[in-house]
C-alpha positions in Angstrom: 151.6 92.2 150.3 154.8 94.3 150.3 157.0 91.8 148.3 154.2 91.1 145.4 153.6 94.8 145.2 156.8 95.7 145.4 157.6 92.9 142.2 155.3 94.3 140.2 155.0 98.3 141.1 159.2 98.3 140.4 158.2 101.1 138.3 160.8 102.9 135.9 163.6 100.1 135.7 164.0 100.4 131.8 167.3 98.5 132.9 169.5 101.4 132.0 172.1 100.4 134.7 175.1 99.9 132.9 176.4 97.9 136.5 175.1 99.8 139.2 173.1 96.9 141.0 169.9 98.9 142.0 167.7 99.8 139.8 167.0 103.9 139.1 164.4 104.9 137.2 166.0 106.5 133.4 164.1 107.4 130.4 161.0 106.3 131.1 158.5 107.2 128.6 155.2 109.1 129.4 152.1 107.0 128.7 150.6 108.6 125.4 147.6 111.2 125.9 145.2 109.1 124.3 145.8 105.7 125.1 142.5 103.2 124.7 143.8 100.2 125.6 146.8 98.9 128.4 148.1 95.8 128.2 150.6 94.0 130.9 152.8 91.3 129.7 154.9 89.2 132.4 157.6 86.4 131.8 158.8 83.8 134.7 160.5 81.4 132.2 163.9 81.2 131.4 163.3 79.5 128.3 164.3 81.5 124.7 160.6 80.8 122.9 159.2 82.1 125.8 161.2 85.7 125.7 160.7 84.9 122.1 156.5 84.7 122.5 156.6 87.8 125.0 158.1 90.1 122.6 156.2 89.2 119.4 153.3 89.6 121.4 153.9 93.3 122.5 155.2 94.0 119.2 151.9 92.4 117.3 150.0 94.7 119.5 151.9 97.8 118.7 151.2 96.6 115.2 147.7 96.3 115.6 146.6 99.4 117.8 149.6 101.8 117.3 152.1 103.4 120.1 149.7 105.8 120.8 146.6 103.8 121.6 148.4 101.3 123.3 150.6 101.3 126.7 152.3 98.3 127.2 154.3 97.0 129.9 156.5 93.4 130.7 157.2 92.3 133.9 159.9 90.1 134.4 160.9 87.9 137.5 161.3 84.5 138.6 163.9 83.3 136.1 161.8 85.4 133.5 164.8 88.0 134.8 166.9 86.7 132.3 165.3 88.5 129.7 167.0 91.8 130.8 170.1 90.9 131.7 173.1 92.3 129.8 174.1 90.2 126.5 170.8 88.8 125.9 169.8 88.0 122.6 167.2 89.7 122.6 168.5 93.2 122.9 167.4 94.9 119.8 164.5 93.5 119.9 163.8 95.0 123.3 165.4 98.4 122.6 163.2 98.6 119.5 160.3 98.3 122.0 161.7 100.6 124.2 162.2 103.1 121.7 158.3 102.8 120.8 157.2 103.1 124.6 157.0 100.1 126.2 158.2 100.0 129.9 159.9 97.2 131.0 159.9 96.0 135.0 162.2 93.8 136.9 161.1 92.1 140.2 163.5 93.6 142.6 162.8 90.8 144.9 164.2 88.8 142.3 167.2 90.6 141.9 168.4 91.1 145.6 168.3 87.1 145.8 170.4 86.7 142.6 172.7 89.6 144.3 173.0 87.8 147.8 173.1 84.3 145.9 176.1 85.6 143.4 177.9 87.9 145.5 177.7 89.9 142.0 175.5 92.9 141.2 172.9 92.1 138.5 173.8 93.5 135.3 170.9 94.9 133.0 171.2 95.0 129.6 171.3 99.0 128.7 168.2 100.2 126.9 169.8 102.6 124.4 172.7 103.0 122.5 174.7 105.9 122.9 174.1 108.6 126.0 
């Protein structure tokens, strides 16, 4: 039980780590007042049209309900990590969400064994531009 609800409850890692290898919690955005709706995305696929499918789907829903009605939150792990790791594509994309409230988790599970496996600390992909 700890390990699943310690993937998924890795609350505030909005990936803001700019090397560090353990996740802090930085800028995470307070869930709107009136939110209707809540909405958890998750990714275990490596594979771009996946990440790709993921996105357009929390930003279809933004679209649809609005920022405020709407809290939405991705959970990556499994080789879904890839998705927040540094120099992905799929940056700006992900900062835009960000930027409009959505939280985004890593599995720390997954990232201690891609740690120990590497030797390397994980490197997140920073969330913002700028301070």
């Amino acid at each position: 039980m700890i390990p699943f609800r310690r993937c998924l409850c890795a609350l505030g890692l909005l990936l803001v780590l700019q090397g560090q290898s353990r996740a802090v919690e930085v800028g995470m955005p307070e869930e709107a007042a009136f939110v209707e709706h809540r909405l958890t995305l998750q990714i275990s696929d490596v594979a771009d049209a996946k990440q790709t499918a993921v996105l357009n789907v929390a930003f279809n829903v933004l679209k649809v309900f609005g920022p405020d009605k709407v809290a939405i939150e991705v959970v990556a792990f499994g080789a879904g990590i890839d998705l927040l790791h540094e120099g992905n594509a799929n940056g700006a994309r992900i900062r835009s969400l960000v930027a409009q409230g959505v939280r985004f988790d890593a599995c720390m599970n997954t990232v201690e064994t891609i740690e120990h496996d590497t030797g390397k600390p994980y490197r997140f992909m920073p969330t913002h531009d700028g301070s």
